[in-house]
C-alpha positions, 0 to 999 in steps of 0.5 A: 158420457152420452149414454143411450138405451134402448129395449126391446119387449118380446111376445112374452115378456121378456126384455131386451136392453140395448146400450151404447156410449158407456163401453168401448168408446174409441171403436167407430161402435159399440153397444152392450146387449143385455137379456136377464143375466146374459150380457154381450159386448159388440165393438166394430172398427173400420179402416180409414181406407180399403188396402191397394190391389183389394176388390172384396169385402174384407169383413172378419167376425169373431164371437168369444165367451169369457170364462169369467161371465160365469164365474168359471176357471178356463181349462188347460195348463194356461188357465186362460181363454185359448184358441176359439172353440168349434162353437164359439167358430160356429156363433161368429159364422152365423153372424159373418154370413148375416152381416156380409151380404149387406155392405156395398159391394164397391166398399172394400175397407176392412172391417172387424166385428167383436162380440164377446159374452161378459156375463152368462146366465146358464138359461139365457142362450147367448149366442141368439143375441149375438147378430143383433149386438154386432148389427146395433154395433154397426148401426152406431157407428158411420160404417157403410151397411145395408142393415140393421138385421137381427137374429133369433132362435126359434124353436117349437115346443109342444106344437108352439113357436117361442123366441130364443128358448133356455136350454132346458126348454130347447131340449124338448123342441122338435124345431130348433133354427136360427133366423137372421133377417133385415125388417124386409127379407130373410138373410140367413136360417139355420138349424135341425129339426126333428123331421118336421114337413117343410110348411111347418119349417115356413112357419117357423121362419115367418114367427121369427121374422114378426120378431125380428122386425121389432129389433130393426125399429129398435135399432134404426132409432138408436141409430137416429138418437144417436146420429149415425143415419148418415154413413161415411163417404167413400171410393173403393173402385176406380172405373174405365167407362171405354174399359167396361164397353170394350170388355162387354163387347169383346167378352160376353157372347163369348162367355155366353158361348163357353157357358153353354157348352156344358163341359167340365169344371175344369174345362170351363175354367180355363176356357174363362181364363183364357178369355180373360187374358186375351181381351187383357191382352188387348189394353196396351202393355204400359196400362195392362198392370194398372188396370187389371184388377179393374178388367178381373171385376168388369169379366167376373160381372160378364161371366155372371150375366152370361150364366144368369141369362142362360139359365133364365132364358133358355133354361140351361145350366153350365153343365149342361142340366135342366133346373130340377136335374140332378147330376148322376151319382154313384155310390159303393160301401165297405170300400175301406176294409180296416174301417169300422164302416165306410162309404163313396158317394159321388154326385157328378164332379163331388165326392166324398168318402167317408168313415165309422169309427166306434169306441168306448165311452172314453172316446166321446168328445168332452165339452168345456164351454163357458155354459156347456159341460157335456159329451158328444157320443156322436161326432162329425168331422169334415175334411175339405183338402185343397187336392179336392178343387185341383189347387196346389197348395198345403193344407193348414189346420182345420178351417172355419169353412170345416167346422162350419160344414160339418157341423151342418152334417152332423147335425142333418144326421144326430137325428137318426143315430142312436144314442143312450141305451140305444146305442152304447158305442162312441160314434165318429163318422169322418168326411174326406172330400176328395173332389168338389163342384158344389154341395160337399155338406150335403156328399158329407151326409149321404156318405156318412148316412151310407157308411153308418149303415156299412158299419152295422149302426142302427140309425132310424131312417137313412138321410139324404141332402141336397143344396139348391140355388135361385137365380132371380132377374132383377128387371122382371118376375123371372127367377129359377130354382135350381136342384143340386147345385155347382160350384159356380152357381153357388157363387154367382147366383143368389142362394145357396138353399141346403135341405137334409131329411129321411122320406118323412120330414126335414133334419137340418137345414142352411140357407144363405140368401144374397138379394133384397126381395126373397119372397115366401111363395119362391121359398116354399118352392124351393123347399118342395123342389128340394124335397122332391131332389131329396127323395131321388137322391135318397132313391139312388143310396138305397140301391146301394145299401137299403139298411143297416147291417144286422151285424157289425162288420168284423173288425168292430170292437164289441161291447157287453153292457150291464147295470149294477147296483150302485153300492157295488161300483166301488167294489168293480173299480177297487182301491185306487182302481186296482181291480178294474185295472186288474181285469182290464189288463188280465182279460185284454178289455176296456171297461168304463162305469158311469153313474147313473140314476134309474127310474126310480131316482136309485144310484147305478153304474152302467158298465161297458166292457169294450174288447175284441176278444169273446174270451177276455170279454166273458171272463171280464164279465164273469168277474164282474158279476162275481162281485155283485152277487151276493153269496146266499146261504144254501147255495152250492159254488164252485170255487178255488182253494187260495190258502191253506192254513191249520184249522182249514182253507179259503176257498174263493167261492166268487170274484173277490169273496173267500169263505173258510173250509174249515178242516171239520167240514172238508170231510165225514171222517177226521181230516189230520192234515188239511193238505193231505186232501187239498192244496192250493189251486185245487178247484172244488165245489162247496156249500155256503153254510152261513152268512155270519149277519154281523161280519159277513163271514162265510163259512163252508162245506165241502161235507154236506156235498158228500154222501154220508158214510153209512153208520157215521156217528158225529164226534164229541165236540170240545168246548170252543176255546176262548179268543176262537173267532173262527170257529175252529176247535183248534183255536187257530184263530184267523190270521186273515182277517175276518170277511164282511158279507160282500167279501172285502177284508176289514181293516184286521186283514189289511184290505179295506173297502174300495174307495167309493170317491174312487171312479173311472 
């Protein structure tokens, strides 16, 4: 073995190995990243030539965490890793879209990129380390590419900038982005803050980048030891030289023409196409085959130059704007009148109607991750149909495009939505994009910010997004920021800048970058031309719905939230839940009870009761706080006579704790019969006597509530016979068992206590 390392030293001491030649030999490159306890492997292969009729890069990544790296079982019947999950998904696209910019445009081998987490440390964030095991993968091997790049997380803690934070100091951070870059420019940057302005967003990318640049120097000499600086030769493309200036001449005014003329996507689109085919046409039939995907590359870089220089000399966009206009938009809540809140917005050819679901704790979304154990009580989910951009086609299962973007907008939102104390529902908001040209995240966020506040949800400040887009001139200075941007404009020009925030600072933010040479003083426009497209687009949400409802809208479950001691949650949920269920089926609601500590670090049990009906909710309630009061002597209580017997009734004076009425205390004068004065059902108010200290029976009287008959002398008492445990003269004894003071039976009476271990 010809096992090479490299490290690198962090700012704070902290060290990163980087190894290669020890595993994964026979891919075209492997290393293993190491950091404290955290270990990734990264292995790329390549195909030894590019698939016929193929004219793209057909780059695939995928990031997985072994269960195994931190001594853990999978989930699921299986027990073995599944599918990847939205953040393993989530790890891969940030390494895809860094990577991806930097092979040669005319390589179109196939190229498979596999990190995986081998060993965990439940501190170290693995996935900040990921770009860079994939590029010192590439970097030792002879595939073409543009790099090394490396990503690193930073965050702000307490007004200082630190690289790749553990989880428990990421929780105190105001600014949490992922930065990928090469040692000259800035690739890719992704994350949420917590409105943050947009100079302090700068520095944070700047602190990241310093860092970066340490991991290139690293890896371009681990790609010298090791002999890869020269990369494999290769032919991809084959060219016409009379092809390409027949096309130029034939198409380009015309596509310069089309490009001005500012109608519709869909217009534009066939008005291309048909160009397309028409100089197509002009090749002789025999040749028209074999050369048709050379002609589909020569008309795309045609209609590529034609709305750049459009743009760039004129100032004039494909449809029709100003560089800083933003298209019209509409919007329209309470659409959907079975949804708990819902919200249209449409922003030129982009629409997206979306939904607030609220439910129980239940109904959060349970994370397993190999590192992560938790629940999300704020989701987001993003729908992109294939019905929305026109194309006939079905649609298979959620995508990796999906997931991507809507995670961006839940982020661009988690800031503002209550969660905790604050909020007590289970929060899903759903964005079905119905028709897209561009900037479909950043629809998904204003919808969702809309429909939130139909759905009477009180989030802290409404947020609006917007995506922006450069087209630089690779001859001159000359470049154009360009506000809310198209589909097209996306494609063909070289960023695609989404910003979200409230009036007061950025929220989240995805920024993917296509050229070499992206200075900061072009960034820092772009955030301040993005800032002020944020503002009027918020301006014209707010014409719509300016807050949130004071009420929930109609049709939304309510719920009644209480804190309990903790010694009473197994007493709420019941021997095997018996009681819980019990009421939950009686009253028609749904309760969940979480143990919590307080502030004083003392065990209680929040409980939610989750129902449509007032009634069933208050008797459900009612319940409840039956079990937890405790019975005082002295007190006068209402109660339900549940059993009579010789010596006196039980009366159930709260939910779960009976006392004895015994026959000497149902009146002033001498009861013969217990059912000559009462029966079972009968309703009656009592005084609680006592509270025996050591068994917790409660004994009563429905005497001392009565006015005493004048004259009345109290009867010569007997002596109590012996074996009497109750009190009653008669020497009946309790054929039910005697009463603690919470209520619940001993074992003498069949019902033990509830089963603590026992819990929703």
């Amino acid at each position: 073995m010809n096992i090479i390392n490299k490290t690198i030293q962090l700012s704070d001491g902290r060290t990163i190995e980087i190894e290669t030649g020890k595993l994964a030999k026979q891919a075209d490159g492997s290393v293993v990243v190491k950091m404290g306890k955290t270990m990734l492997l990264a292995a790329v292969t390549c195909a030894k030539e590019a698939k016929e009729d193929v004219d793209f890069m057909p780059l695939q990544v995928e990031y997985k965490e072994k269960f195994a790296a931190a001594g853990r079982y999978p989930g699921g019947f299986m027990k073995r890793e599944g599918k990847a999950s939205d953040s393993e998904i989530l790890v891969a696209r940030l390494i895809d879209r860094a990577l991806r910019p930097l092979f040669p445009e005319d390589f179109h081998a196939e190229v498979y990129v596999t990190v995986n987490l081998i060993s965990a440390d439940r501190e170290q964030m693995p996935d900040a380390l990921a770009g860079l095991a994939a590029s010192a993968a590439l970097a030792v091997s002879d595939i073409p590419f543009g790099g090394p790049i490396s990503e690193v997380r930073v965050a702000r803690i307490d007004g200082q900038f630190c690289i790749d934070p553990s989880f428990a100091d990421l929780e105190k951070a105001d600014i949490d982005i992922m930065v990928a870059a090469t040692y000259e420019n800035i690739m890719m940057v992704e994350g949420e803050m917590k409105e943050v302005s947009e100079a302090d967003m700068l520095e944070a990318i700047k602190f990241a980048h310093e860092e970066i640049k340490k991991h290139c120097v690293a890896q371009k000499e681990l790609m010298k030891e090791v002999g890869k600086e020269v990369k494999r030769a290769y032919c991809h493309e084959t060219n016409d030289e009379e092809v390409k200036k027949a096309a130029w001449d034939y198409c380009y005014d015309r596509c310069y023409a089309i490009a001005k003329e500012g109608t519709d996507k869909h217009s534009r689109t066939d008005q291309f196409e048909a160009l397309h085919q028409e100089f197509l046409e002009t090749i002789p039939e025999e040749e028209r085959e074999e050369k048709s995907i050379m002609v589909a590359r020569y008309f795309n870089a045609i209609e590529k130059r034609a709305m750049r220089r459009m743009i760039l000399d004129e100032g004039i966009r494909l449809d029709g704007r100003k560089t800083t206009e933003i298209r019209p938009i509409w919007c329209e809540v309470g659409y959907l009148p079975g949804a708990h809140g819902s919200a249209i917005f449409t922003r030129g050819e982009t629409q997206s109607l979306s939904t607030v679901t609220l439910g129980t704790k239940d109904d959060m979304k349970e994370k397993d991750e190999v590192l992560i154990q938790d629940t999300d009580q704020f989701v987001l989910h993003y729908n992109f149909p294939p019905f929305s951009t026109g194309e006939a086609k079905a649609s298979r299962g959620v995508s990796r495009r999906e997931i991507g973007h809507g995670n961006l907008a839940w982020r661009a939102l988690k800031p503002v939505v209550p969660i905790g104390e604050e909020n007590p529902y289970a929060v899903r908001v759903v964005s079905d994009i119905l028709e897209s040209n561009g900037s479909s995240s950043m629809a998904t966020v204003c919808a969702g910010c809309l429909a939130l506040m139909d759905c009477g949800v009180k989030i802290k400040k409404p947020v609006s997004g917007i995506a922006m887009g450069l087209i630089s001139d690779n001859e001159s200075d000359k470049y154009a920021i360009l506000s809310d941007i198209l589909g097209d404009e996306d494609h063909l020009g070289d960023m695609d800048f989404k910003v979200t925030g409230t009036k007061d600072g950025i929220t989240a933010t995805q920024m993917d970058i296509k050229v070499d040479g992206l200075s900061y003083e072009v960034l820092q426009k772009a955030l301040e031309q993005a800032r002020q497209g944020r503002a009027h687009i918020l301006g014209e949400m707010l014409k719509t719905i300016s807050e949130p409802r004071e009420e929930y809208r109609p049709n939304v479950p309510r719920i009644v939230q209480i804190t309990v001691p903790g010694e009473f949650i197994g007493a709420i949920i019941g021997k095997g839940g018996e009681v819980i269920q019990d009421m939950q089926k009686t009253t028609g609601t749904t309760i969940t009870i979480t143990e919590e500590k307080d502030a004083d670090g003392n065990a209680v049990g929040v409980v939610d009761i989750f129902g449509e009906n007032k009634d069933g909710m208050d008797a459900a309630l009612a319940r409840i706080k039956g079990i937890i009061t405790v019975p005082e002597a002295g007190e006068v209580y209402h109660g339900k006579v549940t059993s009579i017997l010789d010596f006196g009734a039980f009366v159930e004076i709260l939910p779960g704790k009976e006392g004895l009425l015994h026959i000497s205390e149902i009146d002033w004068g001498k009861t013969e019969k217990v059912e000559d004065v009462l029966k079972v059902g009968d309703e009656l108010d009592v005084k609680l006597l006592e509270v025996d200290a050591k068994s917790g029976k409660l004994r009563l009287s429905r005497k001392a509530l009565l006015e005493k008959p004048e004259g009345y002398v109290e009867p010569e008492r007997r002596p109590r016979p012996s074996g009497d445990r109750n009190g009653d003269h008669r020497g009946g004894g309790d054929r039910r068992g005697s009463f603690r003071r919470d209520g619940n039976r001993d074992s003498r009476g069949g019902d033990r206590g509830p089963d603590r271990r026992e819990r929703r």
